[in-house]
Residue, then its C-alpha position, 0 to 999 in steps of 0.5 A: x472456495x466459499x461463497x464468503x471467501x470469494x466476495x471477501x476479495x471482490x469486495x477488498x477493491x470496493x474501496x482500496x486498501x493501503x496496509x503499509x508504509x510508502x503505499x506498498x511494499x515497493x516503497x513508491x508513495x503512489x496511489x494510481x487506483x484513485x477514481x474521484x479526485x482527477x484534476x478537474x474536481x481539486x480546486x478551490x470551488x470543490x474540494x476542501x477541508x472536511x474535518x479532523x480527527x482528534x487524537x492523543x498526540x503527534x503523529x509521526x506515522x502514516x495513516x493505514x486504511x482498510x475498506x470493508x471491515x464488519x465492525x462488530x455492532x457497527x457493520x461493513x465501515x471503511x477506516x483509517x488508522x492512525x497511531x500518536x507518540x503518546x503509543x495510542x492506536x485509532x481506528x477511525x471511520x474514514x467515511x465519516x469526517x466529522x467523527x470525534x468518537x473513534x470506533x476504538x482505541x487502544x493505548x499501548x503503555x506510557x510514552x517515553x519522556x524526550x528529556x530523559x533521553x541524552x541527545x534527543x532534541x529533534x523529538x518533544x515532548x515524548x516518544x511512542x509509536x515514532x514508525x508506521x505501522x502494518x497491517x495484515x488485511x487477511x490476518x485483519x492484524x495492525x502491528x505496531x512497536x511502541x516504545x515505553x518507559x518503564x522504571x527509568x528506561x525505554x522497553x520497545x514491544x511488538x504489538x498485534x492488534x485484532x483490526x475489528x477491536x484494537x485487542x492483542x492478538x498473534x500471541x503479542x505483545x513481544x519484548x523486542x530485544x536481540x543479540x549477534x556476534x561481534x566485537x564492535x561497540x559494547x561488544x561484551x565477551x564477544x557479543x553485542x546486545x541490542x540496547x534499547x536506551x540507544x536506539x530508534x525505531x523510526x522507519x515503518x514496519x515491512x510485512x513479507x514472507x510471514x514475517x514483520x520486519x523492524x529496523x532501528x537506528x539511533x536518536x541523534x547519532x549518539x552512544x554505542x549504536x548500530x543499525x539493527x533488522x529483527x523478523x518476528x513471526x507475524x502469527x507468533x510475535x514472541x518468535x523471533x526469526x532472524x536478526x541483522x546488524x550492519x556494523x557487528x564490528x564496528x559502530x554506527x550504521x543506523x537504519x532511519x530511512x526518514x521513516x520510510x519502510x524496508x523495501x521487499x520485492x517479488x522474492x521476499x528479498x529485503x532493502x535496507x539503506x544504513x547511515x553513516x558509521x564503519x564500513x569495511x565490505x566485510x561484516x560492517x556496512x555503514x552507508x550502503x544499500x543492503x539487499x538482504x534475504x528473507x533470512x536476513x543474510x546479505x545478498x549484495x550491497x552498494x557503497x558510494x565511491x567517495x564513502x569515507x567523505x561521505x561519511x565524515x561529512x554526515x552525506x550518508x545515503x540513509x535518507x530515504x527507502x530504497x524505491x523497487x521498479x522491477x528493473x531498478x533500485x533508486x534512492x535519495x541521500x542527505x548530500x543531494x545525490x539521486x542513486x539509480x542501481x540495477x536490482x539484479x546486481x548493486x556493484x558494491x563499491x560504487x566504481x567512481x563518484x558518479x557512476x551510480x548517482x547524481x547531484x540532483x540538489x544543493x542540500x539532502x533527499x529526504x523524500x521521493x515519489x514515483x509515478x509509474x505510467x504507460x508513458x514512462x516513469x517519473x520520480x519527483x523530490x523537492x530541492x529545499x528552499x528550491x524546486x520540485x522536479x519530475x525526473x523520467x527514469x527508464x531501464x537504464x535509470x534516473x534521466x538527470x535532466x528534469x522533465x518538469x520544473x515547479x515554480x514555487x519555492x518555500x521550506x521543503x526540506x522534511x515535506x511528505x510526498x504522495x502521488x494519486x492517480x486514474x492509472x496513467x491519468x489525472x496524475x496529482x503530486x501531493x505535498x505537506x511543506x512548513x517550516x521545519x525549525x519552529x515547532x506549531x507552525x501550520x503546514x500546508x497540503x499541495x496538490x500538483x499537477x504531476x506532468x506540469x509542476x507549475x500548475x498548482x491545482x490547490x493548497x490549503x492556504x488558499x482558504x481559511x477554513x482549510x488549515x492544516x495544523x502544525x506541520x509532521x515532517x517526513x510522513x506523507x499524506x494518505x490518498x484513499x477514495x477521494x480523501x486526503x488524511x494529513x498528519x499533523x503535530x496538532x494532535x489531529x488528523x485532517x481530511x480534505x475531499x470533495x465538498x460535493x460528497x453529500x450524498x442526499x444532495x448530490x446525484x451520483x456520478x459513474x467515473x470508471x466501470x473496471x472488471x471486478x477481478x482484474x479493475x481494468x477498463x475495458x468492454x463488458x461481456x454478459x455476467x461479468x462482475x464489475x466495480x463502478x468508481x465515482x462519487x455520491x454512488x450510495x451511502x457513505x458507509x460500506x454496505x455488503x449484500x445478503x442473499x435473499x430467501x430464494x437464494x439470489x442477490x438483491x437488485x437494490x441496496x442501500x437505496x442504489x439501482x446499476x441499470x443496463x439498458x434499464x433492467x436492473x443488475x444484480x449489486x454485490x455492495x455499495x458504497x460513496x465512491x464504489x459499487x459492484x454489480x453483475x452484468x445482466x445476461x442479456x446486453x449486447x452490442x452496446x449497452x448504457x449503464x446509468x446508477x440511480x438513488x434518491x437524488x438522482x440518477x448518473x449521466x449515461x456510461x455507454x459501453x460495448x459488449x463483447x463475448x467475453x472478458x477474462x479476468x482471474x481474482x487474486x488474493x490481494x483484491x487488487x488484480x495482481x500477485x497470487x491468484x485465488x486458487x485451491x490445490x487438489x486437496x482443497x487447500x489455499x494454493x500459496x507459496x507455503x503450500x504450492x500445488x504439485x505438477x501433474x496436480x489439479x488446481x482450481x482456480x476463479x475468474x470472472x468474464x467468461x460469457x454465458x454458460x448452459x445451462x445460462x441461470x438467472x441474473x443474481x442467482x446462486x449456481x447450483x449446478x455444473x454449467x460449463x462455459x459457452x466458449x471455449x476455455x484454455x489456461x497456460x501455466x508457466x507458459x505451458x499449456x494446462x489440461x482444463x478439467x472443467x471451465x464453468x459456472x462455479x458452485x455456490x456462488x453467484x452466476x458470473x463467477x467461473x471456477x477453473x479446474x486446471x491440470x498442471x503440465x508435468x513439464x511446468x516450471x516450478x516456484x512461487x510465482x508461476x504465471x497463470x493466463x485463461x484464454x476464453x475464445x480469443x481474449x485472455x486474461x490480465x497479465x501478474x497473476x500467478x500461482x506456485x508450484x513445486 
């Protein structure tokens, strides 16, 4: 694994990337890796309106944001991305509030006139990119579907746009068109089309399996529609994969989810909710809960009991995205009903009104949030005109006696929800209600306190110069470093943070010091990389450390300095709100970190010292999922490229202790130095033979490279669980590599 490749990763939680729809492919609209915006600094003395910015349209779709992108002629920047239905695409610097110059743009093709489309009331004046976007950070590829006019009809494209340039790229853009078996509506000698002029692409993209995920639904529940699910090769968008229509001998069925993305879980599998329509349990499957493969085959689904009610009445379960926590399914529909399925088997038709359900509002669910704590799980929805609630869930399911009860009582029928967290800390449930009959009317941001409702923390009214703008209903507000982006329907973009974020003013403050690998709190060990969150910690741009002439990295950048005990540690990049460094060989005990730069320095952090921390890297940056690992060859270990049992896997860590020879703090290792300690690792629960645990070549002293002998006897598949064990602390658990 290159030098590049590993600090690639390392730097990808420099300051957390959110690439999709819902916060992830689970669908939770939660944020629990923020550091800077705790419940102490949301108030109205310091946290506020920083700026907008100006964009061609109203947006419907979710802002994205990736850190750390080498912006060519610009550098490492932060950015957020925003797509308008005018089918433009903005890629913004996100560290720079008062930007009105985007650092580029691309239009995607004229936007389709709303009047010219029967039955489109809801959307005005025009129609364009209506879905979130994804993005592919390893692919550095956003895909978007735009919807065109072109000679008096709609056209809808895939899109795939290099994220350093807004080009087209991945072989895009791809005419969206598909066709299945059927005798349903418009059905012509045995087969139904898919029909632009009638359809919707609202719920945002899914990225999984290699493939982009599309679902269609109808504008105002007329002409000859059906819900569709199309899988495009995310590297070839003129490939279609698979095709899934939910009613291909009936109608209706559309998939809208109120914008809301497919759920995907650990297998790749795909949910869907469908709206009302035919329902047979056969070939039609109008409001239900789809589970379908990666392939787009059904594997279970879930219909309400008192489905044909529901369906006459407009009640349908389409409201929301299914929500993944492991062991369950949840979601909202249009008659108020909470839904609680157990993942591994839906029941299909529900066995009596209520066994999967409850009434937990007087009117529909068209959002839902969920906090996952070591404390338990919590899932919030706001009763229009009525009150926002926190229900616990369990392993059983949704617990339908609130646990927490707001006070405030205002138009919340189309609100956006989002939760922000400190792991299981500082909890803060952010809201955008307004009024959802009349069009321009300023909407306003909330920020509450998520384990008590009734404290509300701040909202954009409290000041004048907080304003959000006209009021985006359905989408939520993007969480990311200290920043809250809201959507607007005033052509803008806001965002709100700390008023106190000027670094030249302001000394910098040291939050929370995490293990660069696995971004868990705990003791340090010698040579172990860290990311240290907070706030006014650097520039406000990302900055990336070059290796000096005499192969090492710097111990100053940007104006920043990481001291323990006062010696300097090596600094991998800097930034506002996150730093990474390498902890100097020498502390132990106790050691007291402080940063420094020109305005200041940060009150001590005093932390223990132990041999060693284990923490393996993974290829999402984020501590979790497939590790950063080689097969044999020297290829990437994936789940399209598993390594063999009896094979040797390397695999790269971080926080085992010291080495012989130990090196110098900073330096580039350039030969064999295994680890101190001793050092196993158990793969599939099965112990591995370590062929050799060390300093790793190439890379900077504190950084491990594993090589790994599979056991013959190891189970084999995709995610196969991977520990390290160095003396006697082991590495962080979710973390796994396929095997076959």
């Amino acid at each position: 694994m290159s030098l590049s490749l590993l600090f690639g990763i390392i730097d990808s939680h420099a300051q957390i990337n959110i690439t999709g729809a819902n916060y992830g492919n689970a669908r939770t609209n939660s944020n629990t890796d923020e550091t800077i915006l705790t419940r102490a600094v949301v108030s109205t003395a310091t946290f506020g309106k920083l700026g907008a910015f100006p964009v061609d349209g109203q947006i419907y779709a979710q802002p994205l944001y990736v850190s750390g992108l080498s912006i060519p002629g610009g550098g490492a920047r932060n950015v957020v991305f925003v797509a308008t239905m005018n089918n433009t695409v903005y890629a913004f610097d996100a560290d720079n509030p008062a930007a009105a110059t985007p650092i580029w743009q691309t239009n995607l093709g004229p936007s389709v006139p709303a009047g010219d489309i029967p039955y489109l009331t809801d959307l005005n004046p025009f129609v364009g990119i209506l879905s979130t976007p994804a993005i592919d950070p390893a692919a550095q590829i956003l895909y978007a579907v735009a919807e065109t006019w072109e000679s008096g009809a709609p056209v809808f494209r895939l899109h795939a746009l290099a994220l350093l340039t807004g080009q087209e790229t991945a072989n895009g853009p791809a005419v969206i068109s598909a066709a299945v078996p059927g005798a349903g509506a418009a059905s012509s000698n045995g087969i139904i089309a898919f029909d632009p002029f009638w359809h919707l692409q609202r719920p945002g993209l899914a990225l999984a399996n290699g493939n982009v995920y599309i679902c269609f639904g109808s504008h105002g529940d007329a002409g000859n529609y059906h819900g569709w699910v199309l899988a495009y090769n995310a590297s070839n968008v003129q490939q279609q994969i698979a095709v899934f229509n939910t009613t291909p001998n009936g109608n209706e069925g559309g998939i809208w989810q109120s914008g809301h993305a497919p759920a995907v879980d650990a297998d790749g599998n795909v949910y869907v909710i469908s709206g009302n329509g035919d329902f047979d349990g056969a070939t039609n499957f109008s409001g239900s809960v789809i589970k379908l493969s990666p392939n787009l085959t059904v594997l279970d689904w879930y219909t309400p009991a008192d489905w044909q009610y529901i369906d006459a009445n407009d009640l349908d379960v389409g409201s929301t995205s299914a929500i993944l926590t492991g062991a369950l399914l949840l979601a909202g529909d249009k008659g108020g009903r909470l839904i609680n399925l157990a993942a591994g088997q839906f029941g299909h038709v529900e066995s009596a009104p209520g066994a999967d359900d409850f009434l937990a509002s007087a009117s529909g669910i068209f959002d839902l949030a969920l906090w996952q704590t070591g404390q338990g799980s919590f899932l919030y929805e706001h009763d229009w005109n009525g009150y926002l609630k926190s229900y616990p869930v369990t392993s059983a399911g949704i617990t339908p006696t609130p646990n927490s009860t707001g006070t405030w009582r205002g138009d919340s029928l189309y609100s956006g929800l989002a939760i922000s967290s400190n792991g299981d800390t500082d909890g803060i449930l952010w809201e955008t209600t307004g009024d959802h009959s009349t069009p321009g009317i300023p909407a306003t941001l909330h920020a509450w306190n998520a384990s008590d409702l009734t404290q509300e923390l701040w909202n954009s009214t409290l000041n004048p110069a907080d304003v959000l703008g006209a009021f985006a209903k359905f989408v939520s507000p993007l969480v990311a470093n200290g920043r809250v982006y809201v959507p607007t329907f005033s052509n803008q973009l806001v965002i709100y943070g700390l008023k106190t974020s000027d670094q030249s003013s302001f000394a910098p403050q040291a939050a929370s010091i995490l293990n660069g690998a696995s971004f868990i709190e705990n003791s340090l060990s010698p040579g172990e990389i860290v990311a240290i969150s907070g706030a006014n910690l650097g520039p406000s741009s990302l900055l990336s450390a070059q290796i000096s002439g005499a192969n090492a990295f710097p111990f100053a950048l940007g104006g920043v300095q990481v001291l323990f005990d006062g010696a300097p540690a090596p600094l991998l990049y800097v930034s506002s709100t996150e730093v990474g460094a390498v902890v100097p060989l020498s502390v132990s005990g106790t050691t007291q970190l402080t940063v420094e730069t020109a305005a200041g320095q940060s009150s001590v952090v005093s932390l223990p010292v132990v041999p060693a921390t284990p923490a393996l890297f993974t290829t999402s940056g984020f501590g979790t999922g497939q590790a950063a690992a080689l097969n044999e060859d020297g290829t990437v270990n994936s789940a399209s490229n598993p390594a063999s049992v009896g094979s040797i896997v390397s695999v790269f860590a971080t926080g085992l202790g010291p080495t012989t020879p130990a090196g110098a703090d900073g330096s580039i290792v350039s030969t064999l130095a295994p680890a101190n300690l001793p050092i196993s690792g158990i793969i599939g629960s099965l112990p591995g033979y370590v062929v050799y645990a060390g300093a790793a070549p190439g890379m900077i002293n504190g950084a491990f490279q594993i090589n790994i002998r599979i056991s013959p006897l190891s189970p084999t598949g995709p995610t196969v669980p991977i520990f390290l064990q160095a003396g006697d602390a082991v590495s962080q658990p979710g973390v796994w590599i396929a095997v076959q």
